[in-house]
C-alpha positions as CSV (number, residue, x, y, z in Angstrom):
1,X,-8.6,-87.7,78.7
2,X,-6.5,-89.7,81.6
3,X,-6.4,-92.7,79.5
4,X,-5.3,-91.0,77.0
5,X,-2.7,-89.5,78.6
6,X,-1.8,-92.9,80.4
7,X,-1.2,-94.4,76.9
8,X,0.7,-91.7,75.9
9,X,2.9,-92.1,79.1
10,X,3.3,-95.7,78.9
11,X,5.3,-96.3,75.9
12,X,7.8,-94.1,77.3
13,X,8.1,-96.1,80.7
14,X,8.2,-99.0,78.8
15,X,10.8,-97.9,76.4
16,X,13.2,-96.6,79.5
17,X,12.4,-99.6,81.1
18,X,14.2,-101.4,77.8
19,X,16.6,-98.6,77.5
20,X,18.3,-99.4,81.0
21,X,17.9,-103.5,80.7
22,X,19.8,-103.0,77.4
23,X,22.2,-101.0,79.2
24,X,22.7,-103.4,82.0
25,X,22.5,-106.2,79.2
26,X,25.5,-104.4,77.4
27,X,27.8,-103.8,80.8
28,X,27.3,-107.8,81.4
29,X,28.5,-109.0,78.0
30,X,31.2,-106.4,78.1
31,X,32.2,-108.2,81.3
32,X,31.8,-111.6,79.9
33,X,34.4,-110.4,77.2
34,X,37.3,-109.0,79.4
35,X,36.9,-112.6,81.5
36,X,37.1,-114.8,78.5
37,X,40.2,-112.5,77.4
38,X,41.4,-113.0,81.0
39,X,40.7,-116.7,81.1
40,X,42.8,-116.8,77.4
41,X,45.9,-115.4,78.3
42,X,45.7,-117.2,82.0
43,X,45.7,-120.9,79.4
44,X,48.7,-119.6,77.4
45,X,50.8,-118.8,80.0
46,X,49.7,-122.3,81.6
47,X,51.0,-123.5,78.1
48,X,54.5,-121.9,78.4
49,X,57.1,-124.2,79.0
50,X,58.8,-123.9,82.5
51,X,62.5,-125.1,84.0
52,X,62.5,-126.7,87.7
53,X,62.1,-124.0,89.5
54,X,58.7,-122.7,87.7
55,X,60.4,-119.9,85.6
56,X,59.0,-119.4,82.0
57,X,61.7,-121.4,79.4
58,X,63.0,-119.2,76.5
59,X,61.4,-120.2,73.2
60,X,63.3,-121.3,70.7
61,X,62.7,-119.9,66.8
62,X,60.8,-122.5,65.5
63,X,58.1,-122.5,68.5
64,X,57.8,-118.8,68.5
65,X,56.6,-118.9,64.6
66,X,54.6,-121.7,65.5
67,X,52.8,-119.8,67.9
68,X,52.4,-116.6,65.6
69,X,51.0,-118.9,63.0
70,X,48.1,-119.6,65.3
C-alpha cells in the first residue's frame, strides 16, 4: 500500500518540481527581454548625432523618415 501511495505522490512532486523551474525559467527570459530592449535603445541613442558639447543634433526630415522606414 506505501508504494502505492509513493507513486501516487511522486508525479505530483515531480510535476511542482517542473511547475516552479518553468516559473523561474519564464521570470529569466522575461529578463533577458527588458535587457535586450534596454541594450536597443542604449545603441540608438549611441547612433544620434551629437554637436561639440555632447547634446543630441536635431534631425533633419529626410533622416527622421529614414529612421521610421526601419
Amino acid at each position: 500500500m506505501r508504494a502505492f501511495l509513493a507513486r501516487l505522490i511522486q508525479p505530483s512532486r515531480e510535476a511542482r518540481r517542473l511547475r516552479q523551474e518553468n516559473g523561474q525559467l519564464g521570470r529569466e527570459l522575461a529578463n533577458l527581454r527588458l535587457e535586450l530592449v534596454l541594450v536597443r535603445r542604449r545603441m540608438t541613442l549611441m547612433e544620434q548625432p551629437r554637436d561639440a558639447c555632447g547634446r543630441f543634433q536635431a534631425k533633419t526630415g529626410a533622416e527622421t523618415d529614414m529612421v521610421r522606414a526601419r
